[in-house]
C-alpha positions in Angstrom: 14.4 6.0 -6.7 15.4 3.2 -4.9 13.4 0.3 -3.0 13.4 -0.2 0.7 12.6 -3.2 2.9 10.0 -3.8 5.2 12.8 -2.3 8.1 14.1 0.3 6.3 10.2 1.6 5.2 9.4 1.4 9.5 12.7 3.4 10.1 12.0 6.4 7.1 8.5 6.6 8.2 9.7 7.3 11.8 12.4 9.5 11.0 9.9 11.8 9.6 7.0 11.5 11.6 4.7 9.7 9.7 2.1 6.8 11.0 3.3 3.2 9.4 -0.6 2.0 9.1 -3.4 5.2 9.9 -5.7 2.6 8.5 -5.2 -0.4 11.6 -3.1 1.0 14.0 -3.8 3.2 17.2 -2.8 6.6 15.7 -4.1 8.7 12.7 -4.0 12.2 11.4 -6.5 14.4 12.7 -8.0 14.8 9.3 -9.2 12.1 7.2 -11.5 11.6 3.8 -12.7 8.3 2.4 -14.1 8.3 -1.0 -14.1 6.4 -4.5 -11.0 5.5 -6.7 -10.5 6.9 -10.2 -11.9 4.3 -12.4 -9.8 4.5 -15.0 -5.8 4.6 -14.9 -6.0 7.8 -16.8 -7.9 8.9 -14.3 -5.8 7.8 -11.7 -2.8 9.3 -12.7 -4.1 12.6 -13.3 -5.6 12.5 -9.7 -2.1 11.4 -8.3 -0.4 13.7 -10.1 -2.9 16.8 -8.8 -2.5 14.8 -5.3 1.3 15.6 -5.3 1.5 18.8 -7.4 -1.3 20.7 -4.6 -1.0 18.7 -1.2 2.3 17.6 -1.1 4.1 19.9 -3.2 7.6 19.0 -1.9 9.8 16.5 0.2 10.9 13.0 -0.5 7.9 9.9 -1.4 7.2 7.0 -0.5 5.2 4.1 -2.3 4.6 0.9 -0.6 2.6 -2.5 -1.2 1.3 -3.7 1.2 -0.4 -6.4 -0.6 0.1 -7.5 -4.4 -2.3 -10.3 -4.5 -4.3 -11.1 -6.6 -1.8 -11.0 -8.8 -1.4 -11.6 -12.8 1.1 -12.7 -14.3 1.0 -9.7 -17.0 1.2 -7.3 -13.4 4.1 -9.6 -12.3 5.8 -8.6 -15.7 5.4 -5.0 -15.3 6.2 -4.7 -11.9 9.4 -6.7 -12.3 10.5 -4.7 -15.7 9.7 -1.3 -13.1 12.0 -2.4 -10.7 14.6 -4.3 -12.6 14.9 -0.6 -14.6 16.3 0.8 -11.6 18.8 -2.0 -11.0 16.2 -3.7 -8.6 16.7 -7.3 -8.3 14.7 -8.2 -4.7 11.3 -9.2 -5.2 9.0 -7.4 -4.5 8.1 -9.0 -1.2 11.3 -8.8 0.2 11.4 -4.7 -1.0 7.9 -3.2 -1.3 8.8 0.4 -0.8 9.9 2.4 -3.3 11.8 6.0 -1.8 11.1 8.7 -4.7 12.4 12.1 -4.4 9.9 14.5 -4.8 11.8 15.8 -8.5 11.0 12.3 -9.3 7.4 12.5 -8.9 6.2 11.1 -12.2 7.3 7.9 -11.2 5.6 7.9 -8.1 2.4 8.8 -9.9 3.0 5.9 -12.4 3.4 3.1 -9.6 0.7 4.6 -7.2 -2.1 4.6 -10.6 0.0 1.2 -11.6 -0.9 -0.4 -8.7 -4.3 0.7 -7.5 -5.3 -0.3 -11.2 -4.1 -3.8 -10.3 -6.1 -3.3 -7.1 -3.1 -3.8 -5.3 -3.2 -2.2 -1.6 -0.7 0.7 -1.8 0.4 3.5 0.1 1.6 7.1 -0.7 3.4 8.9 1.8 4.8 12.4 1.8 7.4 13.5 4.4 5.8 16.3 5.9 2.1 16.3 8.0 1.2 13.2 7.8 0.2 13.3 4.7 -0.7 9.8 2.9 -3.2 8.1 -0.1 -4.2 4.9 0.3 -5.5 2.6 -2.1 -8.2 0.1 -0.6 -7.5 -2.5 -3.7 -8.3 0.1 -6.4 -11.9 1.3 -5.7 -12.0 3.1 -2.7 -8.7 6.0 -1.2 -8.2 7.0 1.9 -6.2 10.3 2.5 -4.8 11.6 6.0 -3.1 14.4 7.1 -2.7 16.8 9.9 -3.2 20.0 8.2 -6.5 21.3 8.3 -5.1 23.3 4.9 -4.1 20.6 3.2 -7.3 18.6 4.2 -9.3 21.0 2.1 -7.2 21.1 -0.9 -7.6 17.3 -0.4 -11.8 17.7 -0.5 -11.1 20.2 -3.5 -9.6 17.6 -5.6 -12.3 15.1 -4.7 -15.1 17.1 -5.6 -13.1 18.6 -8.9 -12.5 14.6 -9.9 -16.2 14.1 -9.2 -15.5 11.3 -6.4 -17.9 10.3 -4.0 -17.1 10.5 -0.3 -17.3 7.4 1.6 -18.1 7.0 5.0 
C-alpha cells in the first residue's frame, strides 16, 4: 500500500480508464445503484469485503478521501497511526489516496468501512469497468460500473445486505 497525491490519484485513474468524480463530473458508467450505507462498521466491512471478493475480484485498488471533515480528533488518531504504519508521514490532505493491491484487500476494506463510519466522503475504485463505491458521508453508497454483469452482482449484494435502494 502506498498513498498517492491529488496528481498522482488523476494520473492512475486515467491510466486505467476510470472516471475521477461519476458523482459531479460529465461522465458516468452506464450502470449505477444508489442505496443505504451499512449501519454498523461490522456491517460495513462485511459488505466491502463481499463488494471486492464478487465485483471486483481482481486488479489493483484505490481508496480516496475526498473529504475528512467533520473530523474528531479520536478519527484524526486513527487515521494518522494507519498511515504512519506504512511509513506515511504526509497528511492526509496532501495524500488522500491510498493504492492497495488487490492481495491487499483487507486493508482496503478496513479504510473504506473506517471512513464511511466516520462519515467521511470516500471512494473505492477498482481498475477494471469502471467499477467504484462511494460513500455519501456514511449513510448513503453509490456504486458504478459498466458491466451490466457486475451491475447485478452489485443489486445482489444489496438486496442480500437488506439495503434500500435510493433514487
Amino acid at each position: 500500500m502506498r498513498c498517492l497525491t491529488k496528481n498522482e490519484i488523476t494520473e492512475w485513474l486515467k491510466s486505467v480508464g476510470q472516471i475521477e468524480d461519476p458523482q459531479h463530473g460529465d461522465d458516468e458508467p452506464e450502470h449505477r445503484t444508489v442505496f443505504s450505507a451499512p449501519a454498523k462498521y461490522s456491517a460495513c466491512e462485511c459488505f466491502v469485503r463481499c463488494f471486492l471478493d464478487e465485483v471486483v475480484t481482481r486488479g489493483d485498488l484505490l481508496v480516496v478521501v475526498y473529504d475528512a471533515e467533520p473530523s474528531q480528533p479520536c478519527q484524526d488518531f486513527v487515521s494518522d497511526a494507519l498511515r504512519f504504519s506504512v511509513g506515511e508521514r504526509r497528511q492526509i490532505q496532501d495524500a488522500p489516496g491510498y493504492l492497495i493491491g488487490y492481495e491487499e484487500r483487507e486493508r482496503a476494506i478496513a479504510l473504506f468501512a473506517l471512513m464511511s463510519c466516520f462519515m467521511w466522503k470516500c471512494f473505492l475504485y477498482a481498475e477494471h469497468d469502471q467499477i467504484t463505491l462511494y460513500n455519501w458521508e456514511g449513510e448513503i453508497f453509490d456504486a458504478w460500473t459498466a458491466s451490466e454483469l457486475k451491475s447485478g452482482v452489485i443489486n445482489n449484494i444489496i438486496k442480500n445486505f437488506e439495503l434500500d435502494l435510493r433514487s
